[in-house]
C-alpha positions, 0 to 999 in steps of 0.5 A: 288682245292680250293678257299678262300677269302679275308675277312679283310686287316690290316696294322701298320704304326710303328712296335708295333702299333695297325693294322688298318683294311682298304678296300684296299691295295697296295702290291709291289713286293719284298718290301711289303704292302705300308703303313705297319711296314714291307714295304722296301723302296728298294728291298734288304734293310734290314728289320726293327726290328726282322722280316725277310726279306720274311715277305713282307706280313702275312696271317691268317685263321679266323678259327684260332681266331673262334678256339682260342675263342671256345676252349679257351675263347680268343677273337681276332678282326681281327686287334688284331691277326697282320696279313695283311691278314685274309682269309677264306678257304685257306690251309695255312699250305699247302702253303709253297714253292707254289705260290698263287694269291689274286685277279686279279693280286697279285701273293704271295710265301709262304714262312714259317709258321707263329707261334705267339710270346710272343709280341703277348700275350703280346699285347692282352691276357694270353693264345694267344701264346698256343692257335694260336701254329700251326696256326699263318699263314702264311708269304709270299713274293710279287712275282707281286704286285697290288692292294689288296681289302677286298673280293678278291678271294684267288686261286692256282697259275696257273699249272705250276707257283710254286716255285719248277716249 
């Protein structure tokens, strides 16, 4: 059994804008974090930009930026990775098809992996997209909203609440 937590929020208002660190967010369920590029005005429109309709919210292991930084000099803030959530302590790459609960409320499905892409590298430094091949995070949907803090405790769903139950 583990327990991670939720050690920053980020949010980008336009798609291509920098992501900006806030204490709180709201995620809704089917449509995404309000405020963010990737939130649906109504469950079932079609995404903005090249991001799939399951990427209602991201999520990164800050192990993944200490790593990228110790083995190859690459310093990312939180906000430069581009991901909502950065977490410790959570097997991401474990996720996929699991549900999982951030807080009191909030119940995600991860739902794929999420490898970096050259508007990454692109956007911060040379040598980003090898060095966060693998462990980009992860891209999961809303299955019951709430509200998201910074410090909320990351957890297993409960038996018997999985994708595949």
């Amino acid at each position: 059994m583990w327990q991670g937590t939720a050690v920053s929020l980020h949010l980008a208002p336009t798609h291509g804008a920098p992501l900006v660190e806030v204490r709180e967010a709201v995620a809704v369920t089917g449509r995404g974090l309000e405020g963010d590029r990737y939130f649906q005005d109504r469950p079932g429109d079609a995404p903005l930009g090249r991001a799939s309709r399951v990427c209602e919210i991201s999520l990164l292991d800050v192990d993944a930026l200490t790593a990228l930084e110790r083995e190859h000099r690459i310093r990312l803030t939180h906000s430069e990775a581009r991901r909502n959530v950065v977490c410790r302590g959570v097997p991401l790459t474990e996720l996929v098809g699991l549900e999982f609960t951030v807080g009191d409320r909030v119940r995600l499905l991860g739902i794929a992996l999420s490898e970096p892409c050259a508007r990454l590298e692109q956007l911060t430094s040379p040598g980003v997209l090898r060095g966060l091949v693998h462990r980009g995070g992860l891209r999961a949907r809303i299955l019951e909203g709430g509200l998201l803090r910074t410090g909320d405790p990351i957890r297993p769903a409960a038996p018997g609440l999985d994708a595949g139950s």
